[in-house]
Legacy VTK file of the C-alpha trace (Angstrom):
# vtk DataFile Version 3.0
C-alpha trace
ASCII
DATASET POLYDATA
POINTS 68 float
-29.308 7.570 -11.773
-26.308 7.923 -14.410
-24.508 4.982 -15.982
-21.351 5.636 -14.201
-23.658 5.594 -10.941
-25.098 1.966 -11.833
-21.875 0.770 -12.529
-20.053 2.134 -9.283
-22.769 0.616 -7.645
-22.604 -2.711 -9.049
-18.602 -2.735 -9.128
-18.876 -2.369 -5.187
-21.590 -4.982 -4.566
-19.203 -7.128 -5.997
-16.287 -6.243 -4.004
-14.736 -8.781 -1.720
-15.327 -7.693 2.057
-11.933 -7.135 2.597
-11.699 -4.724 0.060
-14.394 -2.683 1.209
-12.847 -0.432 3.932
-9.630 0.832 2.191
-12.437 1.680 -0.693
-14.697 2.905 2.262
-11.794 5.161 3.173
-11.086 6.324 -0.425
-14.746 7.660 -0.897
-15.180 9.131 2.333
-11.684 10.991 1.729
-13.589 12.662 -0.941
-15.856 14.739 1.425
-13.231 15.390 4.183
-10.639 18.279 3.933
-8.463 16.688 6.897
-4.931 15.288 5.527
-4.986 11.443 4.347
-3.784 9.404 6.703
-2.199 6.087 4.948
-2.276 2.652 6.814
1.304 1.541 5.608
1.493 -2.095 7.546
4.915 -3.206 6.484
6.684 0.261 7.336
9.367 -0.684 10.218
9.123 -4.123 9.227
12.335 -4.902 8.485
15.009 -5.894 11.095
18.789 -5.932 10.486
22.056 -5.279 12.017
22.821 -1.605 13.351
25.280 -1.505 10.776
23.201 -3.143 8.014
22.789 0.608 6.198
26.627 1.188 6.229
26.941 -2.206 4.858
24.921 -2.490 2.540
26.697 -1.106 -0.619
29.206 -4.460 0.118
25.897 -6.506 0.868
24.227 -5.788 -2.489
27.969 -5.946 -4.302
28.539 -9.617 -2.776
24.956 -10.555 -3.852
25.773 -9.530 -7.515
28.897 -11.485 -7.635
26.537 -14.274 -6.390
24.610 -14.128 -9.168
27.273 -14.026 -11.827
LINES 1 69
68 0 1 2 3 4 5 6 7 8 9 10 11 12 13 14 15 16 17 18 19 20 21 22 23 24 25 26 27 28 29 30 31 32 33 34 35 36 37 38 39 40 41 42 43 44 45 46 47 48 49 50 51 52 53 54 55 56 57 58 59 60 61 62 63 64 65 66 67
């Protein structure tokens, strides 16, 4: 077995557990030819106003003034 081998080996014995499956994923990505799919947990997260987008140029000018 290579050096890079023993060391990829070792590096994942000593991964946390819940690092292990998006690593899992990573490797196994490298033998599939299907697209990636990403697990993106904080997409749609955010909640706001309907007209917090239209806003938000005032918003982010009223927080600078803030800050002055």
């Amino acid at each position: 077995m290579s050096v890079m081998r023993e060391e990829l080996h070792h590096l994942v014995d000593c991964l946390p557990e819940e690092k292990v499956a998006p690593l899992l994923r990573l490797v196994r990505d490298q033998f599939d030819e299907r697209p990636v799919v990403r697990d993106l947990p904080f997409i749609g997260t955010l909640e706001a106003e309907p007209d917090f987008a239209e806003r938000s140029e005032e918003i982010l000018r009223s927080e600078d003034n803030h800050s002055l």
